[in-house]
N, C-alpha and C positions, 0 to 999 in steps of 0.2 A: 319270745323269739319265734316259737313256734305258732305265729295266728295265722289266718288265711291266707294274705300276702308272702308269705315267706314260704308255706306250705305249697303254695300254687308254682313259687318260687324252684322248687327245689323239683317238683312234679317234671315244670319243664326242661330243667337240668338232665334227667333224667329222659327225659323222652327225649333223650338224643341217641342215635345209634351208636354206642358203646361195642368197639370189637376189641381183642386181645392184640397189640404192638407184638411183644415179644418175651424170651424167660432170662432173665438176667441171672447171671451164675459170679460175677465180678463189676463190682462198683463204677471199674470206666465199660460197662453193659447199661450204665444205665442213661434215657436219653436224658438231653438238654433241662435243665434247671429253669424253663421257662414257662412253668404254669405250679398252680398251687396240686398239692400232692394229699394224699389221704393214703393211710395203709393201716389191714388190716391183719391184727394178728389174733391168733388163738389156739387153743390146743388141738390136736389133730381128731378130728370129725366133729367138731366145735358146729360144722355148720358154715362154714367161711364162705365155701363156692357157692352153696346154697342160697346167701345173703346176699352175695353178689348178683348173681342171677336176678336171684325178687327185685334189687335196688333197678337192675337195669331197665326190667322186663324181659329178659332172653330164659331161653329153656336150659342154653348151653356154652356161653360165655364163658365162664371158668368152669371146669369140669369138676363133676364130684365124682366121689369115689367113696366104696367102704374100706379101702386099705388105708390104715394112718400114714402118714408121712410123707403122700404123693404129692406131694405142692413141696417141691425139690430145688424151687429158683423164683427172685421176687418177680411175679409177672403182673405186666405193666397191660394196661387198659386205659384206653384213650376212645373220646368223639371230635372227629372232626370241628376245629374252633372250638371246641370247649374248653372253659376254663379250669380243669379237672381233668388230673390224673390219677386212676387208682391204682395202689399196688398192693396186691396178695402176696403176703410173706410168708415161708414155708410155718408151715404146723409143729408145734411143740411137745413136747411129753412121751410120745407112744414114736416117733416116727422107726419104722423098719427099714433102717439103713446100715451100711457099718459106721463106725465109730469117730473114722475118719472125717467121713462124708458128716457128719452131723457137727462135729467140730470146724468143719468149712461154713458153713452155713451159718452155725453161730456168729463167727467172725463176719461174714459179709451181713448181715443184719445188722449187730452191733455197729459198722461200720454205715451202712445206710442210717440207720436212725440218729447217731452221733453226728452225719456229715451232710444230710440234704439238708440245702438252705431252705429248699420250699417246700419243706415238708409242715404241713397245718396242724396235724392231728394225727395221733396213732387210735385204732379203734380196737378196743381190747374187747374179744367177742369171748364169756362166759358163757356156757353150757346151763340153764334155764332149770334145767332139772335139776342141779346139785348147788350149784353158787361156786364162787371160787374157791379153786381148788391149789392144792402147793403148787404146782407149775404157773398158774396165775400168778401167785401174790411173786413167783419167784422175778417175772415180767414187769410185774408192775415194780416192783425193786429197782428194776434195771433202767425203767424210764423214770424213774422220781430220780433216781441218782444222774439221770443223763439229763434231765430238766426237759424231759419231751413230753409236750402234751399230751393226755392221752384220757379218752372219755371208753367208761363200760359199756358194751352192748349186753344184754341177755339176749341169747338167743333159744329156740324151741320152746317159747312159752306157751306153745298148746298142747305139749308133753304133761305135764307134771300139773295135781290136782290145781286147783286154787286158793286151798290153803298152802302149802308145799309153795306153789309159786310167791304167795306173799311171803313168805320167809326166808326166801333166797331174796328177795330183792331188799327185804330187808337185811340181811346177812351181807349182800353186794355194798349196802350204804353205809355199813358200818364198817366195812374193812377200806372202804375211798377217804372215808370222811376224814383224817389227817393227813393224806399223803399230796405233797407238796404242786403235785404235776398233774393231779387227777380231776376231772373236769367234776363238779358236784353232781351233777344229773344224771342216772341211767336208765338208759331205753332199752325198752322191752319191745322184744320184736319175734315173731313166728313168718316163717320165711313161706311156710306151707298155708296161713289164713292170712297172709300179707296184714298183719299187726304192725305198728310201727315204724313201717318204713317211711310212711308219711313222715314221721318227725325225726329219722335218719337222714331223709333227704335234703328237709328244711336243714338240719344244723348243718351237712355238708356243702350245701347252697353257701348257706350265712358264711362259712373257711372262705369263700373263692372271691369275698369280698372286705377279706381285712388282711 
């Protein structure tokens, strides 16, 4: 799936001007169901804005941060005519919020991911340096039981040696390998030596045409 054509494919997907729409804080916030959908999730400083950015080419597209838990509302990114919508969904695990607030968000996620028709793919971005971790598998629970797609990224794989590295990916394919919803393949990607985005883009490409 990933040869030239697809790869060049996904390049130009990509070279489109991607800006931020808006932050959705409640399900009728989110626009029109009229184009294919991709959301990423992951644990808080996972990397998420950082990925985002790389995929687009922008410095600052989705904002990073060092404080966990500031991606507070699913925010939506759009290009012009493009057949792609992305949504960054708040960060899991560490967020610094009250208790309240975290249980809000739960619920509207759960609700996004159970209820968007044209949602293709949930992109579950794992931390490169460790493999996944209990808030992971608790995630990935959530979408095997919701029957929602959903393929691993490893992200910061210029962190962690390369033995280390091959052991999480191997640790990664062994915790997918029965789970009902989980795409077989994971990409390895470094957001800071642009690794793998090529063959993030291609597979995101390949969603906007099935």
């Amino acid at each position: 799936m990933t040869d030239e054509i697809n790869i060049e494919a996904g390049r130009l997907l990509f070279a489109r001007p991607f800006k931020f729409v808006k932050g959705c804080v409640r399900i009728d916030d989110l626009p029109p169901a009229d184009r294919a959908e991709i959301a990423f999730a992951g644990r808080s400083n996972v990397g998420k804005s950082s990925l985002i950015n790389a995929l687009t080419g922008t410095k600052d597209l989705a904002r990073t941060s060092n404080t966990p838990g500031r991606t507070q509302e699913l925010n939506i990114f759009e290009a012009d005519l493009a057949p792609l919508r992305i949504v960054d969904m708040p960060g899991y695990g560490f967020a610094q919020a009250p208790k309240p607030k975290v249980e809000a968000w739960t619920r509207l996620i759960h609700s996004y991911l159970t209820g968007r028709p044209n949602l293709r793919r949930v992109y579950v971005l794992v931390d490169g340096r460790h493999g996944p971790k209990a808030h992971d598998l608790t995630v990935m629970n959530e979408l095997d039981k919701s029957a929602v797609s959903y393929q691993v990224v490893l992200t910061k794989a210029d962190k962690p040696s390369a033995s280390d590295l091959a052991r999480n990916i191997e640790a990664t394919r062994a915790t997918i390998a029965k789970r009902p919803a989980a795409h077989p393949s994971v990409i390895v990607t470094s957001s800071e030596e642009k690794t793998g985005l090529d063959v993030l883009r291609a597979e995101i490409e390949f969603l906007t045409r099935t």
